[in-house]
N, C-alpha and C positions, 0 to 999 in steps of 0.2 A: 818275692814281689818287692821292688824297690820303692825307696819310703822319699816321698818326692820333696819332703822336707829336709834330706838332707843331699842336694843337689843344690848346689847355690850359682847363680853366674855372675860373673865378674865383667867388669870393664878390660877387654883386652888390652890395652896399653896399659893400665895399671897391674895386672895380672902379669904381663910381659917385663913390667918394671919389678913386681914382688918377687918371682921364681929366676928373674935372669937369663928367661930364655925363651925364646919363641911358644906359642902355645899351639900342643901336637895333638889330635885326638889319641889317646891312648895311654898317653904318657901318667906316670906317675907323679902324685903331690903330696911332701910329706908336710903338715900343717903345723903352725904352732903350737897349737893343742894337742898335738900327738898324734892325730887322726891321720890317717891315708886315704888320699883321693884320686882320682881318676878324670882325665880328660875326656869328657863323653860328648861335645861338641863343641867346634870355634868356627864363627862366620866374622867375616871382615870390623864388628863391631864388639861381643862379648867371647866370653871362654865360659863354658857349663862342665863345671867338676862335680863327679858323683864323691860324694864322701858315706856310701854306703856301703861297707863289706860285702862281696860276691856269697860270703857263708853267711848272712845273714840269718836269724829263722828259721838254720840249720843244725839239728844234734849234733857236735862234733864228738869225738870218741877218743882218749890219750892212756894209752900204756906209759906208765910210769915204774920206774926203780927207784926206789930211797934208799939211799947210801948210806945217812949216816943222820941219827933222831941225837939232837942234843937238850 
């Protein structure tokens, strides 16, 4: 379930002036804060970025090897 808090929308011309480049539904946004967002709506006036992980919420599971314990 996406956390509507972290959805923020922007001024499309200023948005279009931060990233450099037209605003695409879909595209990706890598943030100053490290975060990764998602273009999830633009109409002629804002850009609505999800900055909530698709794994959210979700177990991930990681097989790991360690090479070498110092």
């Amino acid at each position: 379930m996406p956390h509507e808090d972290l959805q923020l929308i922007y001024d499309r011309s200023e948005f279009e002036s931060m990233v450099e480049e037209s605003a695409e539904v879909g595209a990706e946004i890598h943030a100053k804060t490290g975060l990764l967002g998602e273009v999830v709506a633009v109409d002629e006036e804002s850009v609505t970025v999800d900055f909530d992980p698709e794994r959210a919420g979700q177990t991930l599971t990681f097989e790991v090897e360690v090479l070498e314990i110092e």
